[in-house]
PDB file of N, CA, C and O in Angstrom, chain B, residues numbered from 101:
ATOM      1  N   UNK B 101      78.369  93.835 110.213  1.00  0.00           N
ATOM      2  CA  UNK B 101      77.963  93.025 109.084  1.00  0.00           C
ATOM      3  C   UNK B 101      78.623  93.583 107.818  1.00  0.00           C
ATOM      4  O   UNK B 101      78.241  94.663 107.369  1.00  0.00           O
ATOM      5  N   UNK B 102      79.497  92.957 107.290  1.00  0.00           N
ATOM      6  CA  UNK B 102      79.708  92.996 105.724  1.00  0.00           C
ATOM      7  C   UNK B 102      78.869  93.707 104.661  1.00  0.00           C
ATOM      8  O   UNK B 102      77.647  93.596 104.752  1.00  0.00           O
ATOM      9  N   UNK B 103      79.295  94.290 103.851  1.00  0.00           N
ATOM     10  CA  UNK B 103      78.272  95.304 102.983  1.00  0.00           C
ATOM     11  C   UNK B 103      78.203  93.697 101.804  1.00  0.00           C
ATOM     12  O   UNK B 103      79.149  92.909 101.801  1.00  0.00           O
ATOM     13  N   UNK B 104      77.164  93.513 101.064  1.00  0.00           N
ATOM     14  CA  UNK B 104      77.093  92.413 100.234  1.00  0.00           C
ATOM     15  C   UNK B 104      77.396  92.606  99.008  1.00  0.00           C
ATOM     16  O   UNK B 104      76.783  91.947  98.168  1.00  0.00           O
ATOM     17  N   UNK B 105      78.254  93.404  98.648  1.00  0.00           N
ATOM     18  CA  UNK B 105      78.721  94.261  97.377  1.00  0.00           C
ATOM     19  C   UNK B 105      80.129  94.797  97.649  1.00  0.00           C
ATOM     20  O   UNK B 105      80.683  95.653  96.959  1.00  0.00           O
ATOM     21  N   UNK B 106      80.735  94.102  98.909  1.00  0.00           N
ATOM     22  CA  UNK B 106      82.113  94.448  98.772  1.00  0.00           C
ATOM     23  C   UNK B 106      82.956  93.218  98.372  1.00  0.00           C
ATOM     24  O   UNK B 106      82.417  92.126  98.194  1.00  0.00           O
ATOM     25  N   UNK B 107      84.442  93.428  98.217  1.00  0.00           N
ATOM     26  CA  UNK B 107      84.972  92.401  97.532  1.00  0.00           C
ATOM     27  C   UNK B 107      86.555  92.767  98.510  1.00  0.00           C
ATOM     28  O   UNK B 107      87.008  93.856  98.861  1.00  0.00           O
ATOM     29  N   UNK B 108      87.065  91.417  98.719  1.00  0.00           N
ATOM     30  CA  UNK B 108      88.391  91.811  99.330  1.00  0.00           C
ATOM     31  C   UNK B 108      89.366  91.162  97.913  1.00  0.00           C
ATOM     32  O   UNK B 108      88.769  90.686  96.948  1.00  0.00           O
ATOM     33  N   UNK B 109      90.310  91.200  97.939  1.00  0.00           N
ATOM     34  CA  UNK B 109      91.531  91.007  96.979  1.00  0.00           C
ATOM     35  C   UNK B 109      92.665  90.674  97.613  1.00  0.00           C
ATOM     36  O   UNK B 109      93.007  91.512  98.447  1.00  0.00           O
ATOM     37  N   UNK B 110      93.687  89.314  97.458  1.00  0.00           N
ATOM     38  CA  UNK B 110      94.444  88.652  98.058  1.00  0.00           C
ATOM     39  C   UNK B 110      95.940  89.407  96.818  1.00  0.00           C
ATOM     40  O   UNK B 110      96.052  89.250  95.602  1.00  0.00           O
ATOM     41  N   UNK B 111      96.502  89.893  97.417  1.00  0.00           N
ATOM     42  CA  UNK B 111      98.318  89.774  96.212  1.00  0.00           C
ATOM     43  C   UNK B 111      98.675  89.018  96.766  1.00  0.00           C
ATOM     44  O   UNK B 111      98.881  89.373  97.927  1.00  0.00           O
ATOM     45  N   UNK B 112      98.981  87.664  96.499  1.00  0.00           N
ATOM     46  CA  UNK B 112      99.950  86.671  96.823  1.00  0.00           C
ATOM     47  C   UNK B 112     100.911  86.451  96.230  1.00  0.00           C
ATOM     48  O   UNK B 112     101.551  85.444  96.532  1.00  0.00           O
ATOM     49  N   UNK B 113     101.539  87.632  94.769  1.00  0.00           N
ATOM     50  CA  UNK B 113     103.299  87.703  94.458  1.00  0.00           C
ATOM     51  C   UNK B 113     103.218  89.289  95.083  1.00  0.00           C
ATOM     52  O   UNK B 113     102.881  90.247  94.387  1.00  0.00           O
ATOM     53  N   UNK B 114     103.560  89.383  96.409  1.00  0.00           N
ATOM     54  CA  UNK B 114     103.687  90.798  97.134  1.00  0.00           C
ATOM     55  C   UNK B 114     104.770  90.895  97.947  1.00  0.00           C
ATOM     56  O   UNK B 114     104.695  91.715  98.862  1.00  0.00           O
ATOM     57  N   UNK B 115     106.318  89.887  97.763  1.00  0.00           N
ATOM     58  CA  UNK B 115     107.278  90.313  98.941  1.00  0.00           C
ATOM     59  C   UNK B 115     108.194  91.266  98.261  1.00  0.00           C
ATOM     60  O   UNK B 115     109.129  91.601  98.988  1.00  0.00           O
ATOM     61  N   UNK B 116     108.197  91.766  97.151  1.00  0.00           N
ATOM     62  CA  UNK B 116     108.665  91.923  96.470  1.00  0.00           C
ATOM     63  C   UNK B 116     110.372  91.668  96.218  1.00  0.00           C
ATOM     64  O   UNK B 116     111.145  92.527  95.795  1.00  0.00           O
ATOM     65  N   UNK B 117     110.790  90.019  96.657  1.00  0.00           N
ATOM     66  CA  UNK B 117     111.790  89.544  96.088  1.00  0.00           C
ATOM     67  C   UNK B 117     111.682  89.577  95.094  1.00  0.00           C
ATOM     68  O   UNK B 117     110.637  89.735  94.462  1.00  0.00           O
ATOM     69  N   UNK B 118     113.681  89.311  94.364  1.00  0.00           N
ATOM     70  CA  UNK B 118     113.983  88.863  92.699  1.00  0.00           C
ATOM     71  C   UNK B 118     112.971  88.058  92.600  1.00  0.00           C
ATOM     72  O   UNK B 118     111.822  88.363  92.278  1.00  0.00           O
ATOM     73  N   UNK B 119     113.305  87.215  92.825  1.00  0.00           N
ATOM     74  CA  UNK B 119     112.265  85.810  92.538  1.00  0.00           C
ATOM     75  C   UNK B 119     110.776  86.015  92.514  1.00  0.00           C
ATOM     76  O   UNK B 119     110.183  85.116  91.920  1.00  0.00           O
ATOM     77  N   UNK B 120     110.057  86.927  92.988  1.00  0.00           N
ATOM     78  CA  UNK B 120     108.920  87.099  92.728  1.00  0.00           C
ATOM     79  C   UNK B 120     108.188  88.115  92.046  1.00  0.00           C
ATOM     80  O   UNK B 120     106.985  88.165  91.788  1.00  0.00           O
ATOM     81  N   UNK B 121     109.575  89.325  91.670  1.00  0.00           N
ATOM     82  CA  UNK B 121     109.370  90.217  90.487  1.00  0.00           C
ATOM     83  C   UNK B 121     109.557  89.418  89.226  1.00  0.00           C
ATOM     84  O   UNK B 121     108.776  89.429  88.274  1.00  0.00           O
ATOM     85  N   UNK B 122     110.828  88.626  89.327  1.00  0.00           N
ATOM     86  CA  UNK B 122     110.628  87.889  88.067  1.00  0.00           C
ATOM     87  C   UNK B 122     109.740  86.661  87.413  1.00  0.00           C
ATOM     88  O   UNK B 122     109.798  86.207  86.270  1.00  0.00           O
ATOM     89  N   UNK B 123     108.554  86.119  88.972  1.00  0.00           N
ATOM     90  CA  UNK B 123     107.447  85.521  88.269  1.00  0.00           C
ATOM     91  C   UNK B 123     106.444  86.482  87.640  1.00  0.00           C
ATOM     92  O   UNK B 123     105.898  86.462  86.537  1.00  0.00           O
ATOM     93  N   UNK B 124     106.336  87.577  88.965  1.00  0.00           N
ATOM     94  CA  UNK B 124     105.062  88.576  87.930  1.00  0.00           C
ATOM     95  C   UNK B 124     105.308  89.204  86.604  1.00  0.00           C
ATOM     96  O   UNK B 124     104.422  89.700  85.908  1.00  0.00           O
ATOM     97  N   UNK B 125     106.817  89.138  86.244  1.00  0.00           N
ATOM     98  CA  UNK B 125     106.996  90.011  84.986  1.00  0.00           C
ATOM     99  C   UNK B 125     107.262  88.786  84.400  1.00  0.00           C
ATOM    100  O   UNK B 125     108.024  89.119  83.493  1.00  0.00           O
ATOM    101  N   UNK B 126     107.126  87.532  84.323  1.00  0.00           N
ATOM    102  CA  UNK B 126     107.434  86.459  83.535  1.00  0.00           C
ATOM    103  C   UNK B 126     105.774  85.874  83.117  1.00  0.00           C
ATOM    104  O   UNK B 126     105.430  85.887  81.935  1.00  0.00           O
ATOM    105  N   UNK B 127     105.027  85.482  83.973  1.00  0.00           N
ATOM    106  CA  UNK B 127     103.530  85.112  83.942  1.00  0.00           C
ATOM    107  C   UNK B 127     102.424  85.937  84.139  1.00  0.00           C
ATOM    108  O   UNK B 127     101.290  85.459  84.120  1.00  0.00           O
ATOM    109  N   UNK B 128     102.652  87.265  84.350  1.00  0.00           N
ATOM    110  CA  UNK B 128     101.221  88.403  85.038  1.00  0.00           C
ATOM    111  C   UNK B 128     101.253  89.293  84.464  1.00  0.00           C
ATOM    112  O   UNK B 128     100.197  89.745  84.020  1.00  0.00           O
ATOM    113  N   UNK B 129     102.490  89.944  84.218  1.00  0.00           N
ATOM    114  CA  UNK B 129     102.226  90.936  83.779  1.00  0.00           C
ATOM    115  C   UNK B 129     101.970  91.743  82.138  1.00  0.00           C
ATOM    116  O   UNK B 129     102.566  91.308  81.153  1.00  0.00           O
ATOM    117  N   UNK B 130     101.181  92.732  82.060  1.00  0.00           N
ATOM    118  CA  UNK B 130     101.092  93.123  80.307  1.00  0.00           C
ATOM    119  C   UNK B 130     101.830  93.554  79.955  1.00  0.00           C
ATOM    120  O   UNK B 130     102.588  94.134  80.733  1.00  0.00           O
ATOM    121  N   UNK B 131     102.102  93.551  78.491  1.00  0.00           N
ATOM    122  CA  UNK B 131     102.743  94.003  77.951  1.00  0.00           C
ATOM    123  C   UNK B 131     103.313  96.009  78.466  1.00  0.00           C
ATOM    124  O   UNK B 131     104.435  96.515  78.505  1.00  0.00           O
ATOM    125  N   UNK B 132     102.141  96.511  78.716  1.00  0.00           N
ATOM    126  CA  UNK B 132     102.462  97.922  79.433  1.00  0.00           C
ATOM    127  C   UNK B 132     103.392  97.821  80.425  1.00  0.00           C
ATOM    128  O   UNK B 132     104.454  98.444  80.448  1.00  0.00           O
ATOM    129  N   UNK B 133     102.874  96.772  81.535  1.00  0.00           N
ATOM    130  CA  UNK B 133     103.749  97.172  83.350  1.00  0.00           C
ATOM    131  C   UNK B 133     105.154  96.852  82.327  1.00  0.00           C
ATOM    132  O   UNK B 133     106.066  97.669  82.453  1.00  0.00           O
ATOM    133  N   UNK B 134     105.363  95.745  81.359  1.00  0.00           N
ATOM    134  CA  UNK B 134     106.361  95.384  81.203  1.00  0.00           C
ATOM    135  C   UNK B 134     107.403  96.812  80.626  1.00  0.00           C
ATOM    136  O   UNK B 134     108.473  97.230  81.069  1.00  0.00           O
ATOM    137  N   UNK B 135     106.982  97.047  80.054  1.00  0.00           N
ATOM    138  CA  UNK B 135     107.593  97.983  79.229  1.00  0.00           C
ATOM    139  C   UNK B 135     107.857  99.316  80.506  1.00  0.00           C
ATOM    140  O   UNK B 135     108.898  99.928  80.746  1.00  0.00           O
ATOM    141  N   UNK B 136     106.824  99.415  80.997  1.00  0.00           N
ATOM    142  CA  UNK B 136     107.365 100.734  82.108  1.00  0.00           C
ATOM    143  C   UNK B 136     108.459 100.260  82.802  1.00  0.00           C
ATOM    144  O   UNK B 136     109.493 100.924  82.864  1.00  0.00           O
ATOM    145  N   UNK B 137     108.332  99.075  83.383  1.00  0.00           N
ATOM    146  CA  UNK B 137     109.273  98.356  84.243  1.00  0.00           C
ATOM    147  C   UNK B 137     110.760  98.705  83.758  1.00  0.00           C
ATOM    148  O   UNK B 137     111.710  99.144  84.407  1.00  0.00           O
ATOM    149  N   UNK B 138     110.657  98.388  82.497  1.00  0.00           N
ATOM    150  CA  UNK B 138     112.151  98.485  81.726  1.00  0.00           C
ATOM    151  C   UNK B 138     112.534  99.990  81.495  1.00  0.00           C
ATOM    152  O   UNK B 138     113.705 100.319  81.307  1.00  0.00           O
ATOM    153  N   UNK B 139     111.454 100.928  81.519  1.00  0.00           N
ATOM    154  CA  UNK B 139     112.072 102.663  81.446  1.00  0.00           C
ATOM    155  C   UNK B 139     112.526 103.082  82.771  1.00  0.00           C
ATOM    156  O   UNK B 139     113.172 104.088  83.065  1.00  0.00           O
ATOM    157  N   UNK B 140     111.929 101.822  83.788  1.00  0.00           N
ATOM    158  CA  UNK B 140     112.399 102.632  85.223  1.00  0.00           C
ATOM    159  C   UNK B 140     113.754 102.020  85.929  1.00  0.00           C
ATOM    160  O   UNK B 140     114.481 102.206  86.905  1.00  0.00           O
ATOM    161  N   UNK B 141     113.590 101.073  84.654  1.00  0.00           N
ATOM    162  CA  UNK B 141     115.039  99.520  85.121  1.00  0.00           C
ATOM    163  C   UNK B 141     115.582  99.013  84.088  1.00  0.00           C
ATOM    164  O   UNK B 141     115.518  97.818  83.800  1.00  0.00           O
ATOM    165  N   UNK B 142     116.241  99.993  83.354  1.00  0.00           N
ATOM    166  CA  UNK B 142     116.911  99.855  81.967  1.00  0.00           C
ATOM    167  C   UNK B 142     117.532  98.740  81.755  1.00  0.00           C
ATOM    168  O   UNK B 142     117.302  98.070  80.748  1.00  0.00           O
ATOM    169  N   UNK B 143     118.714  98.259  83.000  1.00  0.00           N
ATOM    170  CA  UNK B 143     119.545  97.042  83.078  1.00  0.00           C
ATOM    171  C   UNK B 143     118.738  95.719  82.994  1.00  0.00           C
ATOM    172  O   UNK B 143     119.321  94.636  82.961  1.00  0.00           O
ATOM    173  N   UNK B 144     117.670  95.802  82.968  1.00  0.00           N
ATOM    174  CA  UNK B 144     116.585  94.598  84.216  1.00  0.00           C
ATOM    175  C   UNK B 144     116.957  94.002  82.989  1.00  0.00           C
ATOM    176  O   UNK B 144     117.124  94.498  81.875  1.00  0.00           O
ATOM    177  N   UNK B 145     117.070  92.679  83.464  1.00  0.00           N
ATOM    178  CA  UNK B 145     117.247  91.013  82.686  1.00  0.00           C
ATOM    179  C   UNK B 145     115.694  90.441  82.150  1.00  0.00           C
ATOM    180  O   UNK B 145     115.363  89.282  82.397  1.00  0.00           O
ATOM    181  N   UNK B 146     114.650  91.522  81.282  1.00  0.00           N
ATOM    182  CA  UNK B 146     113.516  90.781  80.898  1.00  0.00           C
ATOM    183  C   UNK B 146     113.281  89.864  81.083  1.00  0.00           C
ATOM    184  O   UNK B 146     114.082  89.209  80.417  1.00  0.00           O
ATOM    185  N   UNK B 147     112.275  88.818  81.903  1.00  0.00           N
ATOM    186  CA  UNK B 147     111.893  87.217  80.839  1.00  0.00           C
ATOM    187  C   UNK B 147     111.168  87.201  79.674  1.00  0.00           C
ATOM    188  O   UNK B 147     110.197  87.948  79.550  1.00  0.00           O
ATOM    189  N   UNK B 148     111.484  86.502  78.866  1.00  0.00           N
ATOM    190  CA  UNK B 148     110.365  86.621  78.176  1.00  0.00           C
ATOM    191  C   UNK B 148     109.192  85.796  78.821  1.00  0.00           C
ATOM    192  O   UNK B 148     109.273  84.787  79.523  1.00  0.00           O
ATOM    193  N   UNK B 149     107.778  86.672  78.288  1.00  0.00           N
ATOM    194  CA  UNK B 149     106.307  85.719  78.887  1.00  0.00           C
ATOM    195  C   UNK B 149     106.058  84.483  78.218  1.00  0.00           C
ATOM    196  O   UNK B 149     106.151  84.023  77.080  1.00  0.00           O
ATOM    197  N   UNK B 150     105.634  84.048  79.593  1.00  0.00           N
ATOM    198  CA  UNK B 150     104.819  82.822  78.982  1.00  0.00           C
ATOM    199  C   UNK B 150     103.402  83.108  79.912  1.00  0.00           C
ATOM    200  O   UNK B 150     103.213  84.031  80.704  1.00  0.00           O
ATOM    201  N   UNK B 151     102.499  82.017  79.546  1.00  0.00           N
ATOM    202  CA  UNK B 151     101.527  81.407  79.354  1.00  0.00           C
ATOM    203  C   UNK B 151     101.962  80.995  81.928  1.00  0.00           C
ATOM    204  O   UNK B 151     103.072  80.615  82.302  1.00  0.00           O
ATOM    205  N   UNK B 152     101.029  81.193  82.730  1.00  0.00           N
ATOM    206  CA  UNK B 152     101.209  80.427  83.699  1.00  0.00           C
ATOM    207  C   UNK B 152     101.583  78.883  83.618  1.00  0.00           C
ATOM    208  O   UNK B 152     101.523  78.301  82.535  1.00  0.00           O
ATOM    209  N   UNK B 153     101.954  78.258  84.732  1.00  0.00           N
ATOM    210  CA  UNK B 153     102.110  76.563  84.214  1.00  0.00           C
ATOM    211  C   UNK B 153     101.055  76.119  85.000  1.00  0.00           C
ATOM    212  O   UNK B 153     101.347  74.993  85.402  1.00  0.00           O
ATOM    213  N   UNK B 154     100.048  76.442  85.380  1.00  0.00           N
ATOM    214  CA  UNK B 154      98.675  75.950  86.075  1.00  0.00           C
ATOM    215  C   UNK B 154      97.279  77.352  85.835  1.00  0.00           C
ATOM    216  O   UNK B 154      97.283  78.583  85.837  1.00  0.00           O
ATOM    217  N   UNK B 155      96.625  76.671  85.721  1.00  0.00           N
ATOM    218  CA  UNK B 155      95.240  77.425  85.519  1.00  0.00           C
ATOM    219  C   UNK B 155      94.254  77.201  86.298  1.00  0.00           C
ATOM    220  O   UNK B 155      93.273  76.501  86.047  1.00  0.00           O
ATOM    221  N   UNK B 156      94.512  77.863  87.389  1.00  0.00           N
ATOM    222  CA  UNK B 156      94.048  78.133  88.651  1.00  0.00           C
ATOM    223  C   UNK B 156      92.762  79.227  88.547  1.00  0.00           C
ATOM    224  O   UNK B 156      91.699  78.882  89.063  1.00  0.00           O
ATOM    225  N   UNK B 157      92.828  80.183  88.064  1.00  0.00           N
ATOM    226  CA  UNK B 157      92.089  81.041  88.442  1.00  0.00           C
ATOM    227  C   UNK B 157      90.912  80.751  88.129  1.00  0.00           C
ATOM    228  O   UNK B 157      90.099  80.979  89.025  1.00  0.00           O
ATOM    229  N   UNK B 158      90.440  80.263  87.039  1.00  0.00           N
ATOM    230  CA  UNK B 158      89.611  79.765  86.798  1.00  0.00           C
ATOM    231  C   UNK B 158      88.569  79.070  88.270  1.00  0.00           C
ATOM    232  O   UNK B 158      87.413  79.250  88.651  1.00  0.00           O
ATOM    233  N   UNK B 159      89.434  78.450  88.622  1.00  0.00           N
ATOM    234  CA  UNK B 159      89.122  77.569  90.004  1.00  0.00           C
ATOM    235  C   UNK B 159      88.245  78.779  91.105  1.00  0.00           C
ATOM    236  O   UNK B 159      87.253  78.314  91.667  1.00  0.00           O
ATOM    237  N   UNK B 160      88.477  79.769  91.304  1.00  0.00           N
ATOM    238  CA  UNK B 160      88.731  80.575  92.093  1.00  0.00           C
ATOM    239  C   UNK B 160      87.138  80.673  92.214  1.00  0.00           C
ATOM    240  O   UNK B 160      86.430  80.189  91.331  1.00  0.00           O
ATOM    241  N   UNK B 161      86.632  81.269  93.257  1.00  0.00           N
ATOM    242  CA  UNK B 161      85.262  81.650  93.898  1.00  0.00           C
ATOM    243  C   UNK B 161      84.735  82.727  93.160  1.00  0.00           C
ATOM    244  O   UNK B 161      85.543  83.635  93.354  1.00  0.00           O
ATOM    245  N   UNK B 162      83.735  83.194  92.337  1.00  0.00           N
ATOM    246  CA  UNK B 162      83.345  84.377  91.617  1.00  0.00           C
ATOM    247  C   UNK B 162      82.327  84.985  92.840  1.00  0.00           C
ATOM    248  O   UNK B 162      81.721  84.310  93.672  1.00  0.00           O
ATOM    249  N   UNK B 163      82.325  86.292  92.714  1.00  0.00           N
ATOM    250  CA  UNK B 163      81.249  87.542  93.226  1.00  0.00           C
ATOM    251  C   UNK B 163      79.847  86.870  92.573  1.00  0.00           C
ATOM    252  O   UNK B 163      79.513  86.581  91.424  1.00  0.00           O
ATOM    253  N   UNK B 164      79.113  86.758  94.068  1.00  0.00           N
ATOM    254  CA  UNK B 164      77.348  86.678  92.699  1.00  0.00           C
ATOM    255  C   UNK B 164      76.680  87.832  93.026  1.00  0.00           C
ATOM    256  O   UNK B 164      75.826  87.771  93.910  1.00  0.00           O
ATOM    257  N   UNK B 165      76.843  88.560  92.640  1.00  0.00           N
ATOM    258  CA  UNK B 165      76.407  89.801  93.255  1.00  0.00           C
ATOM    259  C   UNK B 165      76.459  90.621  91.779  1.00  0.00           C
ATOM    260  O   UNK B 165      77.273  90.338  90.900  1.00  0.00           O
ATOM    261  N   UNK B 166      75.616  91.507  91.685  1.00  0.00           N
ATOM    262  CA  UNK B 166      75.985  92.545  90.152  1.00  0.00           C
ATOM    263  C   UNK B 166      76.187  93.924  91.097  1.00  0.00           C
ATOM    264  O   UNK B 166      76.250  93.881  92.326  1.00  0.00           O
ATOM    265  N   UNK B 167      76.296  95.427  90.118  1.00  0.00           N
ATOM    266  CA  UNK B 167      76.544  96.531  90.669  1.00  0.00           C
ATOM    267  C   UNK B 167      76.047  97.067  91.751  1.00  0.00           C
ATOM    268  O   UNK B 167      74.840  97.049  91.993  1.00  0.00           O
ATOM    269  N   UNK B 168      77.041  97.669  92.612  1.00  0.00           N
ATOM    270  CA  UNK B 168      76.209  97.907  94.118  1.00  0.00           C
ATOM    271  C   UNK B 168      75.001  98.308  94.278  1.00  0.00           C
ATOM    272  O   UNK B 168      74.929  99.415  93.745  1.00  0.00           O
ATOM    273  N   UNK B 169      73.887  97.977  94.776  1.00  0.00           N
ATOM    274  CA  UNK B 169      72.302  98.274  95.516  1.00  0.00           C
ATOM    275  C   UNK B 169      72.620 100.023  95.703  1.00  0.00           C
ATOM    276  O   UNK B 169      71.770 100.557  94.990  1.00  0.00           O
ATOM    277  N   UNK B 170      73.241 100.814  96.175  1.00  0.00           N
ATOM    278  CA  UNK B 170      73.260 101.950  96.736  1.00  0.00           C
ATOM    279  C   UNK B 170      73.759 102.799  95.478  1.00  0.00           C
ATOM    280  O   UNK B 170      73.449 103.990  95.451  1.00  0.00           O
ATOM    281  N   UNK B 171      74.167 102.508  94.912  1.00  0.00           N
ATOM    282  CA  UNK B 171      74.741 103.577  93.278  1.00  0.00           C
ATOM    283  C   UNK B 171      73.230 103.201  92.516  1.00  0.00           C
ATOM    284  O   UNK B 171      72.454 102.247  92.454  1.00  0.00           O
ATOM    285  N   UNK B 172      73.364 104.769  91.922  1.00  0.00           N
ATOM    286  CA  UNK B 172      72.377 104.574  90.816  1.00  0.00           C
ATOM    287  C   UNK B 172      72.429 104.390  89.765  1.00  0.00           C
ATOM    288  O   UNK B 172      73.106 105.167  89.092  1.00  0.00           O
ATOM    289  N   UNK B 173      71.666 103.153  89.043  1.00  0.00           N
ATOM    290  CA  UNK B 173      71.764 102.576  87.488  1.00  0.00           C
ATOM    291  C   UNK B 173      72.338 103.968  86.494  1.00  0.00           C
ATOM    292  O   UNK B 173      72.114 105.138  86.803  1.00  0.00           O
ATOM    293  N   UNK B 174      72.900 103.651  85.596  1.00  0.00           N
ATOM    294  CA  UNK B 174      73.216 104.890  84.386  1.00  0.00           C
ATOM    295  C   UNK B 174      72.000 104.357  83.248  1.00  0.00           C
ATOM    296  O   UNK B 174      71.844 104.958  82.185  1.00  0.00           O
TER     297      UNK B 174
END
């Protein structure tokens, strides 16, 4: 049985093709990954960001659950 306080997590930009480094550093990523990206890949062809072209996440299934049952409150 499933613990009711766990959570799984899907990466679906994970092959790490061109084409799919340059959506996550074009639509996902912050300003930080961006900037490391470029100290570790000086040459790299930036995009500049935008905004996604669909707003999906929103859509997405939320946790109803609050902080795990087994940790103790602070």
């Amino acid at each position: 049985m499933a613990n009711q306080d766990s959570a799984c997590h899907y990466q679906l930009l994970s092959s790490g093709s061109e084409e799919d480094t340059y959506l996550y550093l074009k639509y996902f990523a912050d300003e930080e990954w961006r900037k490391d990206w470029l100290k570790q890949f000086p040459d790299h062809n930036m995009p500049d960001p935008e905004d996604p072209p669909y707003d999906r996440d929103r859509l997405l299934p939320q946790p109803r659950y609050g902080p795990p049952s087994d940790l103790p409150l602070s």
